[in-house]
C-alpha positions as CSV (number, residue, x, y, z in Angstrom):
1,X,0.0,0.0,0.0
2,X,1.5,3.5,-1.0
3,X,1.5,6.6,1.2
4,X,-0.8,9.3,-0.5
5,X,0.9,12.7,-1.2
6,X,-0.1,14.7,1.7
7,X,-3.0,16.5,0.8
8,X,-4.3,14.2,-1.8
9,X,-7.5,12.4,-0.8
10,X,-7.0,8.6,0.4
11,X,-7.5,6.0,-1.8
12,X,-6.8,3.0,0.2
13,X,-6.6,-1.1,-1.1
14,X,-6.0,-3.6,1.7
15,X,-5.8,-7.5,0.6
16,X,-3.8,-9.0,3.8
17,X,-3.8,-8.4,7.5
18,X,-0.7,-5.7,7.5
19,X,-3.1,-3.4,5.2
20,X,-5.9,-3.9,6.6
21,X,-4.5,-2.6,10.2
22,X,-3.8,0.6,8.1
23,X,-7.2,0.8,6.8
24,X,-8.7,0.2,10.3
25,X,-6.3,3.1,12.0
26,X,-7.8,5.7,9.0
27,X,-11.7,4.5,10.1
28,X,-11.7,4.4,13.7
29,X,-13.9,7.1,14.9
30,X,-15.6,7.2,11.7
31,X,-19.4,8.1,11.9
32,X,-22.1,6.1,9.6
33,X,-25.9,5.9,9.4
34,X,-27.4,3.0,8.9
35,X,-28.9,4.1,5.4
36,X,-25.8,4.6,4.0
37,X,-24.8,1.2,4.6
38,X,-25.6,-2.3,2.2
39,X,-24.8,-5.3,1.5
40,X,-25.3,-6.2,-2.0
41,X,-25.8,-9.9,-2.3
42,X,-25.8,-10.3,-6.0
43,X,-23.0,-8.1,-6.0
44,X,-21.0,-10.3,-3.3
45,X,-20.7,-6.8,-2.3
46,X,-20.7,-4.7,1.3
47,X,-20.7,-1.3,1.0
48,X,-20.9,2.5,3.4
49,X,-20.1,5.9,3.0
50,X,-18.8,7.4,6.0
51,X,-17.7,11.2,7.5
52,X,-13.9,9.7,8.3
53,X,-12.1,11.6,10.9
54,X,-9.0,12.5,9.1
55,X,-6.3,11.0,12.0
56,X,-3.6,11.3,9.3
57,X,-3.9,15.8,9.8
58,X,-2.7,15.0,13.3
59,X,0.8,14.0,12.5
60,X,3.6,16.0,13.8
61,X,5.1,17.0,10.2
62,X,1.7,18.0,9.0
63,X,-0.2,19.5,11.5
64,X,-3.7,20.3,11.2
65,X,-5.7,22.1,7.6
66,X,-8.3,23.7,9.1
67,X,-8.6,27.1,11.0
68,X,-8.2,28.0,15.0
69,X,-12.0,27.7,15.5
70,X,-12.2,24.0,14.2
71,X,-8.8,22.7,14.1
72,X,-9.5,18.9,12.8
73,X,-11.3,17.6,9.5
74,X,-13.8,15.0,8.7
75,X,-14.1,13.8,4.9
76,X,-17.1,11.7,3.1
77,X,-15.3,8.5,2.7
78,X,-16.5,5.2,0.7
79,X,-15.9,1.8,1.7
80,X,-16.4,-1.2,0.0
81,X,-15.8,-5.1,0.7
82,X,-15.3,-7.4,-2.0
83,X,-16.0,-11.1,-2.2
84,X,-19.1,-10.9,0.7
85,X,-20.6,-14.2,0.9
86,X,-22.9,-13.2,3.8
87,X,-23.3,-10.0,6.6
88,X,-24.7,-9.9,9.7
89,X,-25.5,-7.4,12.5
90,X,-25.3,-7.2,16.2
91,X,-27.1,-4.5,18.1
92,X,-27.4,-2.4,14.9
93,X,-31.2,-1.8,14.3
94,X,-31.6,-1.3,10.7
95,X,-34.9,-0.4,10.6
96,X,-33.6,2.7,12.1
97,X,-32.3,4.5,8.7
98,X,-30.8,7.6,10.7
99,X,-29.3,6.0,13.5
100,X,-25.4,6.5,13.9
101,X,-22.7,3.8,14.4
102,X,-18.9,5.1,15.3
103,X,-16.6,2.4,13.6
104,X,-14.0,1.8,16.6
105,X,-12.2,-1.1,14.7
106,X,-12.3,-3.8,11.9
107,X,-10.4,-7.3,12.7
108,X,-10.1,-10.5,10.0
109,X,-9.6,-14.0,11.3
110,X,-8.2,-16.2,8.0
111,X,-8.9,-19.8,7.6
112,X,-6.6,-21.7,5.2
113,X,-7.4,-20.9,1.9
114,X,-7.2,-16.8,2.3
115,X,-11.5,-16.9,3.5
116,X,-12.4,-15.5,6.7
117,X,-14.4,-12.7,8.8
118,X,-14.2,-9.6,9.2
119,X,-15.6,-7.7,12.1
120,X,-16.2,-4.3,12.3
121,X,-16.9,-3.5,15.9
122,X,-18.5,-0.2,16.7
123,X,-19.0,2.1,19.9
124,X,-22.1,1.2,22.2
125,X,-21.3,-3.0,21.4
126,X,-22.5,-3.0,18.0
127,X,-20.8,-4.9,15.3
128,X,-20.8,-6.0,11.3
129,X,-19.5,-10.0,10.7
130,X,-18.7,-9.9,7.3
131,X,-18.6,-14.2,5.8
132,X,-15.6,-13.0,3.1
133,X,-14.3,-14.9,0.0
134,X,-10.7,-13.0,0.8
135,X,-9.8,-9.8,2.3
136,X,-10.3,-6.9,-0.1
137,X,-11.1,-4.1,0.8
138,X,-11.5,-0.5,-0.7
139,X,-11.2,2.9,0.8
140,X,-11.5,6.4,-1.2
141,X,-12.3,9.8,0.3
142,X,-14.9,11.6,-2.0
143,X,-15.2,15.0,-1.9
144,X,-13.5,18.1,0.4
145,X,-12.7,17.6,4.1
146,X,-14.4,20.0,6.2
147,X,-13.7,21.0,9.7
148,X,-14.2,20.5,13.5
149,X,-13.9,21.5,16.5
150,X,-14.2,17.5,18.0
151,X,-11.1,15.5,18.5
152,X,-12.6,11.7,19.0
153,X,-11.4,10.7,23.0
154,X,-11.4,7.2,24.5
155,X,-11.9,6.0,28.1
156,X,-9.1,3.7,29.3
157,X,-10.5,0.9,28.0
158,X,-10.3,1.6,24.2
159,X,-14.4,1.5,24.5
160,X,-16.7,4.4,24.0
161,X,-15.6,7.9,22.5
162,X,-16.1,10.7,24.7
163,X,-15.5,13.4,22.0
């Protein structure tokens, strides 16, 4: 996986465990609603669009982009997963269209042949169980950032965002 320019949107592949723990750092805190969320079956397809918090502005050599007022920057980010033989939820109502999920972390277990699961575990105990063909994995940030004012804070756990 090759380091983006700094300043150029990410566009992001992961297809084994090392990238996908670089994808996962880039989406944790990231906010989703449970409409823009699917999994397309006939596809083999799971996809979301998600406002990522942009972790990468906080780096010592680049600093943050936005002003004194809102110092940090979300961006509209898609996400797709490739080779999705079957989803499931847990404590995710999706009947709820405008409820929010904050993505705290995404872990794959392998079986022999390159198959596995991915879970994507979110704040409040929720999770995604993703039945995968192989890890692959595609993240691209669409559109401008904009900013904040709200740095994403964990208890000492790892658990719940405070911010």
């Amino acid at each position: 996986m090759a380091a983006p320019r700094h300043g150029d949107p990410l566009r992001l592949r992961a297809t084994d465990e090392d990238d996908l723990r670089v994808l996962a750092a880039h989406l944790q805190d990231a906010v989703v609603q449970v409409c823009d969320m699917a999994y397309l079956p006939s596809h083999h397809r799971f996809a979301m669009m998600v406002n990522r918090f942009m972790w990468e502005d906080l780096q010592p050599h680049v600093g943050p982009h936005a002003d004194d007022e809102a110092p940090y920057r979300r961006t509209r980010t898609a996400v797709h997963f490739e080779g999705v033989l079957g989803a499931k939820t847990q404590a995710i109502n999706l009947a709820h269209k405008e409820a929010v999920a904050v993505l705290m972390t995404m872990t794959f277990a392998s079986s022999a042949d390159g198959a596995g699961v991915l879970q994507m575990t979110f704040a409040g105990g929720g999770a995604i169980r993703l039945d995968l063909e192989c890890l692959e994995i595609y993240l691209t940030d669409m559109g401008q950032p904009w900013p904040t004012k709200n740095l994403p804070q964990h208890d000492a756990s790892g658990g719940e965002p405070l911010g």
